[in-house]
C-alpha positions as CSV (number, residue, x, y, z in Angstrom):
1,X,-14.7,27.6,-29.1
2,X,-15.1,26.1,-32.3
3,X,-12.2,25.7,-35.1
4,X,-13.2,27.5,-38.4
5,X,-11.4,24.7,-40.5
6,X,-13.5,21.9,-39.2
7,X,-15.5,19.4,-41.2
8,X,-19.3,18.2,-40.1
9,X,-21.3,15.9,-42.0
10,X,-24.1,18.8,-42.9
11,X,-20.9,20.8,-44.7
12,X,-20.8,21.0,-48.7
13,X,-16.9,20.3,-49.0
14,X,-15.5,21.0,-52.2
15,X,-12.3,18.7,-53.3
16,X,-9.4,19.3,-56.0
17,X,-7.3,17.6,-57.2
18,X,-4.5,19.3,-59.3
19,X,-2.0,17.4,-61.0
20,X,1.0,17.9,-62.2
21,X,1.8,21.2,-63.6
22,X,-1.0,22.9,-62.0
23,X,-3.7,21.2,-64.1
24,X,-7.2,20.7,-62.6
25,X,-8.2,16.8,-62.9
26,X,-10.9,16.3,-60.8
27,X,-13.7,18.5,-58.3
28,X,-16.8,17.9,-57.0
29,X,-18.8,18.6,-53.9
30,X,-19.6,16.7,-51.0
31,X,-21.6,16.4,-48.0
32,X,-21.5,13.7,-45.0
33,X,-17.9,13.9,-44.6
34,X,-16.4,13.4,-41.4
35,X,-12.7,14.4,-42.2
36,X,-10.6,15.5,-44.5
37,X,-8.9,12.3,-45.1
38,X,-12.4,11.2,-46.1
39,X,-12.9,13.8,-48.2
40,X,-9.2,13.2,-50.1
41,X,-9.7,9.2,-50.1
42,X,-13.4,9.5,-51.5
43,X,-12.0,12.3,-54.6
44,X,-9.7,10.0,-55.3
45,X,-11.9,6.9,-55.8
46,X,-14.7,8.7,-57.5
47,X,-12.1,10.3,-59.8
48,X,-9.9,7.6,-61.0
49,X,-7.2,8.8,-61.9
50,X,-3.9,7.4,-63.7
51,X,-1.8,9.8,-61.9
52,X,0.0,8.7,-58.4
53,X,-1.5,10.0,-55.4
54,X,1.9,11.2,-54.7
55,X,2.0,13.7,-57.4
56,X,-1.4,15.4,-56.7
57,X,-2.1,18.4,-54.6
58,X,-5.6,18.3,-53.0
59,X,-7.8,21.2,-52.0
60,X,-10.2,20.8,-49.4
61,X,-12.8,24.0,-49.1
62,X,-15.6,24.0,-46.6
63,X,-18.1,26.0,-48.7
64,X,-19.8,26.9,-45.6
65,X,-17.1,29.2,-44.0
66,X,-15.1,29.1,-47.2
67,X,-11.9,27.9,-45.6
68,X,-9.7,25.9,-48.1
69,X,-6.4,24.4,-47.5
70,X,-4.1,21.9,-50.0
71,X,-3.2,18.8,-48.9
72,X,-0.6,16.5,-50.2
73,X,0.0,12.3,-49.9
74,X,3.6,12.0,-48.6
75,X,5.6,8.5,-49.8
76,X,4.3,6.6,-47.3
77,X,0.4,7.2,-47.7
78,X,0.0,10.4,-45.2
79,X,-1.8,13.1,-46.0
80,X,0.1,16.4,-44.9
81,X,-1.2,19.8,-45.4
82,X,1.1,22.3,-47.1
């Protein structure tokens, strides 16, 4: 049986990043990502922001089976859904 929340390289993944006070700084789509910490580590170098990591909430949505969840980057470089 196959997860509903999973990532393949064929998926259009769309990634947000929302700063601090709920702002939007950065989306786009995606395809040939593996994972979602591939998906969250490409965002943030096509997005370059001058905001920490740390303060960001990220939000991964397969567009395929529109399942979304927000991610954040804990103090020592995780990344831990919330």
């Amino acid at each position: 049986m196959e997860a509903f929340d999973t990532i393949k390289p064929q998926d259009p993944v769309t990634i947000t990043i929302w700063g601090p006070e709920d702002t939007r700084l950065y989306q786009a789509t995606n395809t040939d990502l593996k994972s979602i910490d591939e998906a969250i580590h490409r965002a943030l170098t096509n997005a370059a922001l001058v905001v920490k990591p740390e303060d960001c909430v990220f939000e991964v949505t397969n567009d395929n089976t529109f399942v979304s969840h927000r991610y954040r980057v804990n103090a020592h470089g995780h990344i831990v859904q919330i």
